[in-house]
C-alpha positions in Angstrom: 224.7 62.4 107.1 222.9 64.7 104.5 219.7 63.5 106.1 221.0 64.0 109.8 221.7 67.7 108.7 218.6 68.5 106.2 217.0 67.5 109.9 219.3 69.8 112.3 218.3 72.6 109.7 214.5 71.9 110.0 214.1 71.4 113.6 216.3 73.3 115.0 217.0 76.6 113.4 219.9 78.0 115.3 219.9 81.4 114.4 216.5 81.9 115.5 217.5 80.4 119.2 220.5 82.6 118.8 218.7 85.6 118.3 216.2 84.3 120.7 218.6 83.5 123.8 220.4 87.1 123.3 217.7 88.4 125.6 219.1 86.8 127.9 222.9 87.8 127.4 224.0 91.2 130.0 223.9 94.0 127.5 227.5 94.4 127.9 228.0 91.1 126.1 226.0 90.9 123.5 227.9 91.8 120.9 230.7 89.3 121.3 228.4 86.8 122.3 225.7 87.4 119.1 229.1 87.4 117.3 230.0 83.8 118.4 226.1 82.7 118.2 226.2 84.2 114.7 229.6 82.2 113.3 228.1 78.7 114.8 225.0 79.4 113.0 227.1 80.1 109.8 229.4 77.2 110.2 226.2 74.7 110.6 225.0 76.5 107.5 227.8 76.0 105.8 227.6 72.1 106.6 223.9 71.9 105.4 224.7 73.8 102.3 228.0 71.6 101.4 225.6 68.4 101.9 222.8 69.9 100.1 224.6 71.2 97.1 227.9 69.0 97.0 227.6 66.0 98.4 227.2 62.8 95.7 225.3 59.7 96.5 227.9 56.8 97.9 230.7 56.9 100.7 232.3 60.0 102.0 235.6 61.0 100.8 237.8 61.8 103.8 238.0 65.0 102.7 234.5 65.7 102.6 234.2 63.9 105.8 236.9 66.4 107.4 235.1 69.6 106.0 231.8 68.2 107.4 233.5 67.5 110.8 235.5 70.8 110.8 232.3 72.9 110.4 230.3 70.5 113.2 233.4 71.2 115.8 233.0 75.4 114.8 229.5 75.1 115.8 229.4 73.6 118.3 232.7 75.3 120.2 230.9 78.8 119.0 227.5 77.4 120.7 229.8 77.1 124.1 231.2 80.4 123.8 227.6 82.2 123.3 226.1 80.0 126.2 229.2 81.3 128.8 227.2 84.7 127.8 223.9 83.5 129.4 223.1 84.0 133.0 223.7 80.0 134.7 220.4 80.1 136.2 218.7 80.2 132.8 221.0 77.7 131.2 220.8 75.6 134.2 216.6 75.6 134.5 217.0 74.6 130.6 219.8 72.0 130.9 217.3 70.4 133.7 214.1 70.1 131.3 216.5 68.9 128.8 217.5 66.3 131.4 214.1 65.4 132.2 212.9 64.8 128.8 215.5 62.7 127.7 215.1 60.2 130.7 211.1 60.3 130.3 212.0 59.2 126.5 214.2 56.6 128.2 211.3 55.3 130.3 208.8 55.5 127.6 211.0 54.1 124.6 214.1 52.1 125.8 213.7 48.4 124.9 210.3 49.2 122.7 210.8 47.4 119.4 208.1 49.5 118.2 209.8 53.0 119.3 211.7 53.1 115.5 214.7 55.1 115.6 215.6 55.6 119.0 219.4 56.7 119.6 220.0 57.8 123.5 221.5 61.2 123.8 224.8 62.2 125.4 224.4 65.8 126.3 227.3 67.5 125.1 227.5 70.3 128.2 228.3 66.8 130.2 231.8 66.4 128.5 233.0 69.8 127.5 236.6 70.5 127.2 237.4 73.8 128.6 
């Protein structure tokens, strides 16, 4: 889990795609849709931080479990909210290459013994619960 996060943090950096995809918002959304972009980038923050800072070696107390969960669920339901803000076209043209990466990884890596960690992706847009 701490690793998984430490990871998100790196590669990601969702306040910088935040602040990137704004552009894209209508200027008479921006605000509430920066505001939502802003509280899922604090919430995943707030994740990193609790496994960077308070997280001990060993299992995961269901408590700590629930706070990392409870933070994961903000994000991502805050990610939603700021991507209703973008125009479908744009989400849709970056769902697609999304989409077309992950089956080219399928093609290239699926069943390769040598691929190392390989975990198959279920795109979360697929399943959202409106």
């Amino acid at each position: 889990m701490k690793l998984t996060l430490l990871l998100i943090e790196k590669n990601y950096k969702l306040l910088d795609q935040i602040t990137y995809c704004s552009a894209f918002v209508p200027s008479e959304h921006l605000v509430e849709a920066t505001e939502a972009g802003n509280i899922a980038a604090e919430e995943l923050q707030s994740a990193i931080e609790f496994v960077r800072n308070d997280l001990q070696s060993g299992p995961l107390e269901q408590k700590q479990k629930d706070y990392i969960t409870d933070a994961l669920i903000a994000t991502r339901e805050n990610i939603f909210i700021f991507l209703d803000f973008i125009p479908q076209d744009k989400l849709e043209g970056a769902r697609s290459r999304i989409d077309e990466e992950n089956k080219l990884n399928i093609e290239e890596f699926d069943g390769d013994e040598n691929a190392g960690v390989y975990n198959p992706v279920v795109l979360p847009w697929k399943n959202r619960r409106k």
